[in-house]
C-alpha positions in Angstrom: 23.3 45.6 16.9 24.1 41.8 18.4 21.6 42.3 21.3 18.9 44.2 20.0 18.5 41.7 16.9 18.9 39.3 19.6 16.5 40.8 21.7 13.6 41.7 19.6 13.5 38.3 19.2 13.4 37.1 22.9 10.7 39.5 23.2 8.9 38.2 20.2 9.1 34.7 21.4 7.7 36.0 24.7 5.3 38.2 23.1 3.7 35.0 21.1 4.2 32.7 24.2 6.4 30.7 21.9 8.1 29.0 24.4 8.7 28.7 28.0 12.3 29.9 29.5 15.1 27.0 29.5 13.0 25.0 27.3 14.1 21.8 25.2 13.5 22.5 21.0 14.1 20.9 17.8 15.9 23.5 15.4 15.7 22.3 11.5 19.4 23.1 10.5 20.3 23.2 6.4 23.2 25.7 7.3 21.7 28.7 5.2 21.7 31.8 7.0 18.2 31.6 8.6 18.4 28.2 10.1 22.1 29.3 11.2 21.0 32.2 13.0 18.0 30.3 14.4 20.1 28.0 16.2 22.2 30.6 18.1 19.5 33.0 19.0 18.1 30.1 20.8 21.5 29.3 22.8 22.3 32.6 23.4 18.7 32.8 24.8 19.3 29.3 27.2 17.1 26.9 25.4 18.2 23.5 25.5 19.0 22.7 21.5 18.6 19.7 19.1 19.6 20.4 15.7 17.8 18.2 12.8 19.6 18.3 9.5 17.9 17.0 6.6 20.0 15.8 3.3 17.5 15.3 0.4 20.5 14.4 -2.0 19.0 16.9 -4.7 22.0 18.9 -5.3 24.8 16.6 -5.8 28.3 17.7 -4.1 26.3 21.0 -2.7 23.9 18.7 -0.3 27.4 17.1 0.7 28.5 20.1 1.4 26.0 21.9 3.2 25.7 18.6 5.6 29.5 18.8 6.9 28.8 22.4 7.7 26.0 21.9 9.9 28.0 19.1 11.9 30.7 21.4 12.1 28.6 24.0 13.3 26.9 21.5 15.4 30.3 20.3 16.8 31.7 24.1 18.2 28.5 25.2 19.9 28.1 21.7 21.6 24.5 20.9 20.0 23.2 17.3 19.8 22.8 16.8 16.1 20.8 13.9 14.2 21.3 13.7 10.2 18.4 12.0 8.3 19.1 10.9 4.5 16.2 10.7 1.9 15.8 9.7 -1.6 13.4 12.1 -2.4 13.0 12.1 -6.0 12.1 8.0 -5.7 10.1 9.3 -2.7 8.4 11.7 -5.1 7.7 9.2 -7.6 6.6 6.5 -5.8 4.1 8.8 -4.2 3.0 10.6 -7.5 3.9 14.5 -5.5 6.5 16.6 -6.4 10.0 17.1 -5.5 9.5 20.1 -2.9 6.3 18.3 -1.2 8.2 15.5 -0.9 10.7 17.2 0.2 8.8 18.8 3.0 6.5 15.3 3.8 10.4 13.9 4.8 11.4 16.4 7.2 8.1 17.4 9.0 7.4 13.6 9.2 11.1 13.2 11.2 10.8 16.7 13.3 7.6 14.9 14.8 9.6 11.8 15.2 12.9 13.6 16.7 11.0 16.0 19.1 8.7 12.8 20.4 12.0 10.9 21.2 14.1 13.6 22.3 11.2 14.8 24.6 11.1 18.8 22.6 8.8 20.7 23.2 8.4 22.4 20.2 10.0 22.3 16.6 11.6 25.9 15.2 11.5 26.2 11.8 13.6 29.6 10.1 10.9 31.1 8.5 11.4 34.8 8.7 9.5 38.2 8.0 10.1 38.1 4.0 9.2 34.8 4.2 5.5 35.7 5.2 5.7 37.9 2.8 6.7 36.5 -0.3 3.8 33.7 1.0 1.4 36.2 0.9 1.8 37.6 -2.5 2.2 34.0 -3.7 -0.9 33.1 -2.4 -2.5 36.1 -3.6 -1.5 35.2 -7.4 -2.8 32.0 -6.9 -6.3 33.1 -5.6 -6.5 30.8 -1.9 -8.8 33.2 -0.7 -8.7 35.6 2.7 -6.5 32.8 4.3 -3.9 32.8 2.1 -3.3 36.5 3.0 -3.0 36.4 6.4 0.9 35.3 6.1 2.8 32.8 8.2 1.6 32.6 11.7 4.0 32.7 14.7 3.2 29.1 15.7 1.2 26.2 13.8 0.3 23.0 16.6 4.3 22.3 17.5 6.0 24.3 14.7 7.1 27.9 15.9 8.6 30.2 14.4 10.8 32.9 16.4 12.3 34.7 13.2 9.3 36.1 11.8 10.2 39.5 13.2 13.3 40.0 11.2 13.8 40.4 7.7 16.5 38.5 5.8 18.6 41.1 5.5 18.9 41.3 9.0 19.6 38.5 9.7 22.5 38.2 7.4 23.5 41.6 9.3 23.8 40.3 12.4 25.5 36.8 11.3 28.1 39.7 9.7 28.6 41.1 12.8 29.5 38.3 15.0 31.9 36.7 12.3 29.4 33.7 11.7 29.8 32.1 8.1 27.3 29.9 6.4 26.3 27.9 3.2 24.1 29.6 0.1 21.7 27.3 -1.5 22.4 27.6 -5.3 19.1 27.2 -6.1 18.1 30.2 -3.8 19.7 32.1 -6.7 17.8 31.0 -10.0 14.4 32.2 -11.1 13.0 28.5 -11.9 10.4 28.6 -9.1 7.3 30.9 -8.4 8.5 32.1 -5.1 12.4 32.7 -6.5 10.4 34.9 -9.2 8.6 36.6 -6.4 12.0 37.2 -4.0 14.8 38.2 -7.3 11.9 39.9 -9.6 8.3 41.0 -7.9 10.1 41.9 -4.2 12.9 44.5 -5.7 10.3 46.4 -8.1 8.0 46.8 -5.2 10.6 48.2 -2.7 11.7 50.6 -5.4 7.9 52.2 -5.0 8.1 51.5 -1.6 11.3 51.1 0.6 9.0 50.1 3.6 6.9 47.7 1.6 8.0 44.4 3.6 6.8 46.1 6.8 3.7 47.6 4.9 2.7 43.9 3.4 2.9 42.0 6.8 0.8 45.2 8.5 -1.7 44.1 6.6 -1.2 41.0 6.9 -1.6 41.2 10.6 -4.9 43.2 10.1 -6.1 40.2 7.9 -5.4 37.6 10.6 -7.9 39.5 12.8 -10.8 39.8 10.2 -10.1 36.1 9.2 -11.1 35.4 12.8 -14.2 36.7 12.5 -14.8 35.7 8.9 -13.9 32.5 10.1 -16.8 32.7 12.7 -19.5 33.6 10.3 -18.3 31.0 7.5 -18.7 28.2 10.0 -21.9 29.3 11.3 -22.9 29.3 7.6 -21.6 25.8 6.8 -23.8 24.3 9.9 -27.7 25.5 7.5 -25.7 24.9 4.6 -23.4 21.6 4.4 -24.6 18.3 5.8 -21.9 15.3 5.5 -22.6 11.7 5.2 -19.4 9.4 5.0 -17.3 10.6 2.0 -20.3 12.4 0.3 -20.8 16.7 1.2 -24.0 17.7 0.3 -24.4 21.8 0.1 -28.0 22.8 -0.2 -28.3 25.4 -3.1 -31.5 26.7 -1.3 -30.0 27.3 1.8 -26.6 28.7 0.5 -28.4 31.3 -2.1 -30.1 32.4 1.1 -26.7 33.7 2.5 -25.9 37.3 1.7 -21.9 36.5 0.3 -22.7 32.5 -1.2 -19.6 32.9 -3.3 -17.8 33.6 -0.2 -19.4 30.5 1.5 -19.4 27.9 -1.4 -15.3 29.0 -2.1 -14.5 28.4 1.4 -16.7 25.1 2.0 -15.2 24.1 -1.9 -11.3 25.3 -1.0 -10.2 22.3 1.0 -11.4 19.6 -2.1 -9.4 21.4 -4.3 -11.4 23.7 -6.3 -10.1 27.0 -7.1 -11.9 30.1 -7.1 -12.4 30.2 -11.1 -14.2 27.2 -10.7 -16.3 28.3 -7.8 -17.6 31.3 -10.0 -18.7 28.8 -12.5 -20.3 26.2 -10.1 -22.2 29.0 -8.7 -23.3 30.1 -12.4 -24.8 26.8 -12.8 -27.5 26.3 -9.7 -30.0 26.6 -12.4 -28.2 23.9 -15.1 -29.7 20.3 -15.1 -29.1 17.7 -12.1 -25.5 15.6 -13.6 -23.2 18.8 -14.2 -20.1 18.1 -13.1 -17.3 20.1 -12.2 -13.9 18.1 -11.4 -10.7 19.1 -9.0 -7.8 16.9 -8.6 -9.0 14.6 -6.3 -12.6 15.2 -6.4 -15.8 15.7 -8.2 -19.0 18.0 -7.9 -22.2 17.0 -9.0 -25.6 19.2 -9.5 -28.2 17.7 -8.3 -31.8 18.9 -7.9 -31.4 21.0 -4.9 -27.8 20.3 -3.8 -24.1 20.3 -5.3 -23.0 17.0 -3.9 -19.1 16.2 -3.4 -17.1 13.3 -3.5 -13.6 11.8 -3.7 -13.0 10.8 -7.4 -13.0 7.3 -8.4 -9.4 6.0 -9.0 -10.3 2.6 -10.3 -13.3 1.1 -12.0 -15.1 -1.4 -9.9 -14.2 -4.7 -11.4 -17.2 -7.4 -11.5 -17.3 -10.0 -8.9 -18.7 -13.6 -8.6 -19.6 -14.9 -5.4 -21.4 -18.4 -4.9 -24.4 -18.7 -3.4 -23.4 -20.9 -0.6 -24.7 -20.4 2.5 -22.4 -19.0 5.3 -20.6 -17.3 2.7 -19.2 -13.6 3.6 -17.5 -11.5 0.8 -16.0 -7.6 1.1 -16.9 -5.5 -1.5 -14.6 -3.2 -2.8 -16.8 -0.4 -1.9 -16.1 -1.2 2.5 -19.4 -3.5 2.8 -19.7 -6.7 3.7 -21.9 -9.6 2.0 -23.5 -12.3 4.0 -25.4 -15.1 2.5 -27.7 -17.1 5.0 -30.9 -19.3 4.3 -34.2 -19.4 6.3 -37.3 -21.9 6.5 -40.4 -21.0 4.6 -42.5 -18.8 6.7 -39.7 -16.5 8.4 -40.9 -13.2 8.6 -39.4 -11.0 5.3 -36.8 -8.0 7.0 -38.1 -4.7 4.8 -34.3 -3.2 5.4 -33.4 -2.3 2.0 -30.1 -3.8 2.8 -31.2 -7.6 3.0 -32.7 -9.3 -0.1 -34.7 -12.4 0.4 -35.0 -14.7 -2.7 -36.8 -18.2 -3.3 -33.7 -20.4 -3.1 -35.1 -22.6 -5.4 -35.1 -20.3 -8.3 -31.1 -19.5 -7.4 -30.2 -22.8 -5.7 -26.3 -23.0 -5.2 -25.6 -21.1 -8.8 -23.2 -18.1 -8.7 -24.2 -14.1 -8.6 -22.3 -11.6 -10.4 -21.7 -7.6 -8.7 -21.3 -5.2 -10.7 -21.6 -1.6 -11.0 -24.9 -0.6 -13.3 -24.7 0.2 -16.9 -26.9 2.3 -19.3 -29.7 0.1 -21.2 -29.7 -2.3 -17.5 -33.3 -3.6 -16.2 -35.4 -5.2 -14.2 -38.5 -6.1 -12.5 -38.8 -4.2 -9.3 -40.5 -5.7 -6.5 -43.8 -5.5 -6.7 -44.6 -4.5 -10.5 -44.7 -6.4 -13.6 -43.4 -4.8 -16.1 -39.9 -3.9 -17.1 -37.6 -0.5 -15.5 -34.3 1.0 -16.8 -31.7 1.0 -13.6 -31.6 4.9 -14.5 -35.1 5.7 -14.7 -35.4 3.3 -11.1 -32.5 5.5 -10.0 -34.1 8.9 -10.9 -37.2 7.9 -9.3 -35.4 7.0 -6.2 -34.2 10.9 -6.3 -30.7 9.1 -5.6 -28.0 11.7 -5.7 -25.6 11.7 -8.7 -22.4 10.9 -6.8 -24.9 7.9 -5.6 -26.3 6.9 -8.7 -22.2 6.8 -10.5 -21.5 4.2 -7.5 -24.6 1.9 -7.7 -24.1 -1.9 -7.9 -26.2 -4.3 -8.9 -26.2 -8.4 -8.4 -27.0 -10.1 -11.3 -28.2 -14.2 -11.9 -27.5 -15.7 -15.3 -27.9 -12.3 -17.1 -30.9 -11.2 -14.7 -30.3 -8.5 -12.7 -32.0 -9.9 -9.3 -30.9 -7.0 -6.7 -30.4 -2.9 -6.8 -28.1 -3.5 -3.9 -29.2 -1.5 -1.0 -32.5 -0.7 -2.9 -34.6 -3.2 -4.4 -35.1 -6.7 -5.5 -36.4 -8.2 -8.8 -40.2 -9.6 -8.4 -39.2 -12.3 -10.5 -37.0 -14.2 -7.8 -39.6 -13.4 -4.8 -40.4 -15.0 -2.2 -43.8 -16.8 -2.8 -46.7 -19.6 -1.1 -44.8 -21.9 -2.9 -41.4 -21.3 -1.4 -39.7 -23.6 1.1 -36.8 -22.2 1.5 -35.6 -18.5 1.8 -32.2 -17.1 0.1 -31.1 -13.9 2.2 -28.5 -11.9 1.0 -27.3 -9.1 3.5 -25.2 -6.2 3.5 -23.2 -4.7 6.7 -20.6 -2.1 7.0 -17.3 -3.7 8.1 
């Protein structure tokens, strides 16, 4: 059995164009069975090895020990090794993720590193066939759509993985058989985690219908990675009528999407990728006919019905705080928001600039006093340019058709209590520029 489980996987490395004969590689080693394996496939097969052990000191004498095995191991097949230490669960914390992402940020972050210095070629990584399996049905439970289903793929960028044409059990088989020990991860063993659920629970009730079914889950899996090619086509195609993006802000056209013969397939897949699941697409779907302002939140962003549009953006993690700013000429402030704030003067007479994103004041009505910016509030007016009477910031905004994610971010400079600018929009005919004027106050706004 040595060199057929050895050779199915030189041919499945050839197969997949994994790599190139003789070539250099990074091998992630933890000393389990699949990573152990991994590595001496690959010298048996002539490529030039460097083993990257990662300790994430979660398991106490266990990570200790799995870490002397590996440079043992490391030390009897002659294979450069480099150990990297983390303290994930500060790591975790600091970063607000959990333990296994964190986990997995650390050592993909240091494979890059190591194969960049070491001059690899590619990074191996153990996953094998009931690992694409048991991601599949995970991903199936939590709904991720047609992608999710099409399993782990041979090679991702740099990452390749060579194993994913044997099964664990394998595997183990063939470590048996050439008198090759290594180290169990304890927690490989409870039934804490989804996936552990899936491997000790799910996987043994479905082989006892089906013997075959590991074989039977990734031929369909294989099957899907060909549809998902073309699905992948047509949904891109789609997004070009339907999705227009302007810095952080996606706009998806409700007309143009309804006009597609599968929208729910479109708006999950164009929706996926800001976090929304596929519950919530069914219910921001429901609602093309609510009123403009329904909003539909995922974890790190927000959708917004507007007229004729869903409109998405990155939610806000801190309120805008207020800020004063002197009117002195020469003066340039950053906003919080990425723009920048110039404040110039000009002799009576200059010609007025009709960008909405310069304000020009009589500089006697402000002289050298101090502005306040702000982000609007409800029960906010003003004079707008041109009229006499007073308008509501949110009845200004609604006429301006400004989109909601737009309207949540609008600021506004205010003069002892008056609010004298919509910034970017309009200024307050109260403060304009006149025959009377002798000197102009500009205010201008610039990206950075």
């Amino acid at each position: 059995m040595a060199n057929s489980f050895v050779d199915r996987i030189k041919d499945y490395i050839g197969c997949n164009s994994l790599l190139t004969d003789g070539a250099k590689v990074v091998v992630g080693l933890s000393g389990g069975a699949d990573s152990t394996a991994l590595l001496l496939v690959l010298i048996r097969l002539g490529y030039r090895v460097h083993a990257v052990h990662c300790n994430f000191h979660l398991r106490g004498a266990e990570s200790d020990r799995d870490q002397e095995f590996v440079k043992d191991l490391c030390k009897r097949t002659s294979v450069e090794l480099t150990v990297c230490d983390y303290d994930t669960r500060e790591y975790a914390s600091a970063h607000g993720i959990s333990i296994e992402m964190a986990a997995r940020e650390l050592r993909y972050a240091d494979f890059e590193r190591i194969m960049q210095e070491c001059g690899a070629s590619a990074i191996c990584i153990a996953h094998h066939r009931d690992d694409s399996v048991e991601t599949l049905l995970l991903n199936l439970i939590r709904g991720t759509g047609i992608k999710g289903l099409t399993g782990i793929k041979p090679q991702n960028g740099h990452i390749i993985r060579p194993l994913l044409c044997v099964s664990r059990q394998q595997i183990e088989d063939w470590l048996h058989e050439i008198g090759q020990s290594y180290v169990t991860d304890s927690t490989n063993l409870e039934t804490d985690y989804t996936r552990n659920k899936i491997r000790l629970q799910l996987m043994p009730l479905m082989r006892s219908i089906n013997p075959d079914v590991n074989n039977a889950v990734n031929d369909t899996a294989r099957h899907l990675q060909q549809a998902f090619s073309i699905y992948s086509k047509a949904i891109e195609d789609a997004k070009k009528r339907i999705v227009t993006v302007s810095a952080d802000i996606t706009s998806i056209s409700i007309p143009e999407l309804n006009r597609h013969a599968t929208p729910a397939a479109v708006l999950f897949e164009i929706l996926a990728p800001f976090g929304f699941n596929s519950t919530q697409v069914s219910d921001i779907l429901a609602a093309v006919d609510s009123q403009p302002g329904t909003r539909f939140l995922s974890a790190t962003h927000q959708l917004v019905k507007d007229r004729d549009s869903f409109t998405v953006s990155p939610v806000k993690t801190a309120q805008f705080q207020p800020l004063t700013i002197v009117l002195k000429p020469g003066t340039a402030v950053t906003l919080p928001n990425g723009t920048s704030l110039s404040i110039s003067t000009a002799p009576a007479g200059t010609p007025i600039s009709t960008s909405p994103n310069t304000a020009t004041f009589d500089a006697s009505l402000l002289g050298e006093g101090i502005i306040t910016i702000r982000e609007w509030t409800p029960g906010d007016w003003f004079i707008p340019f041109g009229m006499k009477g007073r308008k509501l910031i949110s009845d200004f905004l609604t006429d301006c058709k400004t989109a909601p994610t737009e309207r949540s971010n609008q600021l506004i400079a205010s003069f002892n209590n008056d609010i004298i600018w919509v910034l970017g929009r309009r200024t307050d005919n109260r403060y304009r520029v006149t025959p009377k004027t002798t000197t102009q106050l500009i205010l201008t706004l610039s990206a950075e």
